[in-house]
N, C-alpha and C positions, 0 to 999 in steps of 0.2 A: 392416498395419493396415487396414481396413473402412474406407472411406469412402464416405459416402452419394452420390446422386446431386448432390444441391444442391450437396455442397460441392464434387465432381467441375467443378461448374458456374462457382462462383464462383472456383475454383483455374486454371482457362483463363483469366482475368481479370488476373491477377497474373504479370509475367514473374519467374520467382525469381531471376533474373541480376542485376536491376537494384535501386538504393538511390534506392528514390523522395525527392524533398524530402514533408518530412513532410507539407502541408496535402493533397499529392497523395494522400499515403499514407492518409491518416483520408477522404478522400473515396473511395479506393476501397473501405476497411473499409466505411465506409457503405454503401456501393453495392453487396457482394456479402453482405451478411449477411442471411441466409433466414429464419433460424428467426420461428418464431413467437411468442417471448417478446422481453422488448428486451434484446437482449444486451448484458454487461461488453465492454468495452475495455481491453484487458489491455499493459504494455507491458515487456518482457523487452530487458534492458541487459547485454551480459556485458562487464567490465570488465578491464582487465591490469593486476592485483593479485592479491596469494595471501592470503585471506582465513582460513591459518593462521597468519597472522603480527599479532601485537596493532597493529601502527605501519602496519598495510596494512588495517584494516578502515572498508568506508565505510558509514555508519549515519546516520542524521537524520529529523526528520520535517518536512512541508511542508503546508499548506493549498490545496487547489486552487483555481486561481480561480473554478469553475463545480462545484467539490463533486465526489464521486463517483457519483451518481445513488445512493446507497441508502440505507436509512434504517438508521442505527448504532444498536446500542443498545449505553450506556455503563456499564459497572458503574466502582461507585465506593468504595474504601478510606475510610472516611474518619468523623472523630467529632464530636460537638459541633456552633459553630458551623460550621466547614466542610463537616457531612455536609448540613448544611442548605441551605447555600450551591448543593452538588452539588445536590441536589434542586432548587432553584429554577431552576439554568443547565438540567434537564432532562435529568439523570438516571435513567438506566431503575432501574436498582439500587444502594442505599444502603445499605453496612452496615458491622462489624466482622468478629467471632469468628464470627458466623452465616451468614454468607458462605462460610467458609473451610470452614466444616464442613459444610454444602450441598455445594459442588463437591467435597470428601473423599469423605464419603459419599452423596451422589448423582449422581456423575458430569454435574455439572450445567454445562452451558457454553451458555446461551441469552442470547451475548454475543457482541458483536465486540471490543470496546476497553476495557482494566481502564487504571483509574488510581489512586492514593493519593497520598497526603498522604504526607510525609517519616516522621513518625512514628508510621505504620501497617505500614512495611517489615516491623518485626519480624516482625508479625503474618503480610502479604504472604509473607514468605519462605516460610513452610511450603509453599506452594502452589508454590515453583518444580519440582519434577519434574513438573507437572501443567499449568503454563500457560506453561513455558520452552518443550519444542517445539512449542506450536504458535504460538507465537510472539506469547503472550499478556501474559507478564512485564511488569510496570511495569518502565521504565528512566527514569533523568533526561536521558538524549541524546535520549530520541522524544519526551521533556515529558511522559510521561505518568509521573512521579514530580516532584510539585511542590505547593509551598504554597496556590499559584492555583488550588483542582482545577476551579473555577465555570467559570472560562476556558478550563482542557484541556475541560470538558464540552463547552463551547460549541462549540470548535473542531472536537472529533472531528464534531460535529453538524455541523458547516458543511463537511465533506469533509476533512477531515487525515487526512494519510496517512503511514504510515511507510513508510521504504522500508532497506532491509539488504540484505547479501552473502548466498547461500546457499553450501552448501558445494565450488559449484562456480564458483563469481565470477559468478553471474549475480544481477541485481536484478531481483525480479516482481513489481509496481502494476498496482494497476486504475486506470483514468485518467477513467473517465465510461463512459457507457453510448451506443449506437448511436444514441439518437433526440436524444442532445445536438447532433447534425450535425460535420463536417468541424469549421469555425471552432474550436466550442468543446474538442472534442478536441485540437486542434492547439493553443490558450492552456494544456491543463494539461499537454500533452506537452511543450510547452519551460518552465514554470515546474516540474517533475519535473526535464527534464535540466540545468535550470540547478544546481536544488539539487545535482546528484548530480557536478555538474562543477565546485563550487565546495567540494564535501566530497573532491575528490580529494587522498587521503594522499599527505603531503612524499615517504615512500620510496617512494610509483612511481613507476615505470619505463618509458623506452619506450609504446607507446602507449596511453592510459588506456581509451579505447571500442573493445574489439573490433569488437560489433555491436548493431545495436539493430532489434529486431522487435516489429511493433505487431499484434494479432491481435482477432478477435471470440470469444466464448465457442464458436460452431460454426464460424468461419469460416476461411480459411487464412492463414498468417502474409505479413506484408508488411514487408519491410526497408525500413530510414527512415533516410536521411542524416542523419547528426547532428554531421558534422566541421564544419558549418558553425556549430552551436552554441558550436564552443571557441575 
């Protein structure tokens, strides 16, 4: 793979042998990230757990304490009063049946985060081949399938974040952006691994965190001690 000069530059910076403590590790993300725009803070968890097994999967969703640095916008399932409810908490998108047949037929996805009301699922459902992988589904485990939608709004708004198994046991969150500094990446990177070590399934095994790697959008990956978290 091509690597540019920069990142040649910032990768002499990082020994990949060692598992930095984490406040070390988000200050060297800081410190060697180049680009020009203000980079995500990305943090990749693989876990030992077989996330073909229903009684093995780990799934939830968490509020950052400092947000993700981006601006969400919220589509929202939902009728009556509760569509308006939505609306008010600051919802980008409000609809029904008009919604579903928008992203049908217009392959329309100018969304980060769907939610509905319980009895909008029905509706919701058609749209699962279309928003399952990319990993858009309302679920009632992320909270984003609930009676409350003003408060899912609020929350997606203030940095909540799901986090899930991919098909290879690894978990991948954005944690904040570069110009949040060291501090504050380090407060959502252990309120992340706390969630994700408190959601650990009865039937694992052996050791629950393989590894954990903290990286910038061009930057090179940095391992982050995280046995001290458990």
């Amino acid at each position: 793979m091509f690597r540019g000069k920069k990142y040649k530059e910032s990768a002499k910076q990082i020994d990949r042998s060692v598992q930095y403590d984490s406040a070390e590790a988000f200050g060297l993300i800081c410190k060697t990230a180049s680009a020009k725009f203000d980079e995500t803070v990305e943090l990749h968890v693989k876990l030992g757990v077989d996330s073909r097994h229903a009684d093995q999967q780990v799934r939830g969703a968490i509020v950052l304490p400092h947000g993700t640095g981006k601006d969400v916008r919220v589509l929202v399932f939902a009728k009556g009063d509760k569509a308006e409810a939505a609306r008010a908490a600051g919802a980008d998108y409000v609809g029904e049946m008009d919604l579903v047949e928008k992203i049908q037929k217009e392959n329309w996805f100018d969304f980060d985060v769907v939610i509905a009301s319980p009895d909008m699922m029905g509706t919701v459902g058609r749209l699962g081949k279309l928003l399952g992988p990319k990993g858009l589904m309302p679920s009632p485990k992320a909270g984003t399938v609930t009676p409350d939608v003003a408060k899912a709004v609020q929350e997606s708004k203030a940095g909540k974040i799901e986090y899930r198994l991919d098909k290879t046991n690894i978990i991948h969150c954005p944690i904040g952006k570069v110009s949040f500094g060291a501090e504050k990446l380090n407060d959502n990177f252990t309120a992340l691994m706390g969630a994700i070590i408190k959601a650990k399934p009865a039937a694992a095994k052996g050791q629950y965190i393989k590894s954990c790697v903290a990286a910038s959008t061009m930057g090179p990956g940095v391992k982050v001690n995280a046995a001290k978290l458990l």
